[in-house]
MARGU-662905 format. One record per residue (C-alpha): y, z, x. Coordinates in steps of 0.001 Angstrom, whole numbers, plus 500000, padded with zeros to 6 digits. Layout:
residues N
YZX...
end
This chain:
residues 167
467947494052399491466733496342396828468896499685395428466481501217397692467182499311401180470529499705400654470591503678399960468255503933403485470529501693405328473794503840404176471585507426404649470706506345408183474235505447408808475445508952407348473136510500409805474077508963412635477676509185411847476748512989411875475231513519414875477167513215418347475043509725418843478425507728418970479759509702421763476964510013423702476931506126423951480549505710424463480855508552427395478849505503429415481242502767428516483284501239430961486898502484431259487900499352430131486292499260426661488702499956423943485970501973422209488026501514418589487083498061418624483422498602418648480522500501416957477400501834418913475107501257415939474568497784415385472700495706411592470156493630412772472181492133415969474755492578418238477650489876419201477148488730422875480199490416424307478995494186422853479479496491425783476253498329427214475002500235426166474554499833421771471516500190419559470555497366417568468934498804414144466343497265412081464908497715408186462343495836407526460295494978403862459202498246402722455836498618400774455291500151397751452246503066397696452319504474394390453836504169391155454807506881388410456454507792385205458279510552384167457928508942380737459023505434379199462647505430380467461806506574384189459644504435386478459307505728390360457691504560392927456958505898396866458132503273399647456916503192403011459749501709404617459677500474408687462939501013410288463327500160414469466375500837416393466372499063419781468607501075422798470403498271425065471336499650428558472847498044431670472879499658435060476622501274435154478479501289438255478477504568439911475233505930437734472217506443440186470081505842436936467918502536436525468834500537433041465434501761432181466154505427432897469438505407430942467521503578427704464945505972428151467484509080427838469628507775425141466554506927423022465466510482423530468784511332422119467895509287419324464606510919418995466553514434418087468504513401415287465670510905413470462146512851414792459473512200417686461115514149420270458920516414421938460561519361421933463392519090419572463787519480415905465104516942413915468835517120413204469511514084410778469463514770407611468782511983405122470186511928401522469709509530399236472309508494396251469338507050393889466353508843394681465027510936397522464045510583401665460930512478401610459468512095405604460555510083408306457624509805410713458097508577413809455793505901415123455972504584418621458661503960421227458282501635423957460694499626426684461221496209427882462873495199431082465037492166429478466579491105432893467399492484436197469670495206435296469212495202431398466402497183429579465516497826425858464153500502424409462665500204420826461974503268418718460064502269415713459928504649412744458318504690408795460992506228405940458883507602403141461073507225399795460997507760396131463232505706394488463746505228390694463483501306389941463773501909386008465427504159384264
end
């Protein structure tokens, strides 16, 4: 993981821990979930036991689009970097909503904090500590039934950056 990966994984983090995300999630956990014992927001996978419902997040290899200098001790470069987070729901006892429906509505609640939402504005805000988050675009979103009463929903998204890799 480059300086880079690691300054989008903790900006995404910072983002989410900004926005109401976590409690959203946790309002649909069972009363039996010690919610201190969990996070909503998982890297790369969850542990079988995670309660329903969680988001699973996902950086993949960025590519490099373009290369500067600001002279012969600063090097830059633009990375397109693809980033998925993948909504887990469960039907929930008591909840008229289908697993799909409630995957559906919590990724729309991701939407408004990271972009693609129809009618919302993003809220995240992305900082950087070495170099700077120029666009998030969103991509596509799309859902899988993964069994009878489980459904994912996968957001995918592409985090424009420019990143100093010499200095």
């Amino acid at each position: 993981m480059s300086i880079a990966s690691a300054d989008l994984l903790k900006a995404i983090n910072t983002a989410w821990d900004a926005s109401t995300l976590d409690a959203t999630f946790k309002a649909l956990w069972a009363a039996s979930v010690t919610d201190s014992e969990w996070v909503v927001l998982e890297d790369q996978e969850a542990m079988a036991e995670h309660p329903f419902p969680y988001v699973v997040f996902e950086q993949t290899e960025g590519t490099t689009t373009d290369r500067m200098s600001g002279g012969a001790s600063a090097i830059r470069e633009i990375r397109d970097v693809p980033v998925s987070f993948r909504v887990h729901a469960r039907e929930i006892s008591g909840d008229s909503r289908t697993a799909k429906e409630i995957a559906a509505y919590l990724a729309e609640e991701i939407m408004k904090v990271f972009g693609g939402h129809p009618s919302t504005a993003v809220t995240g805000t992305m900082t950087l500590t070495n170099g700077n988050h120029l666009i998030t675009q969103y991509q596509t979103d799309y859902g899988v039934r993964t069994s009878d009463s489980e459904y994912q929903w996968t957001l995918n998204y592409l985090f424009r950056l420019d990143v100093p890799v010499a200095c």
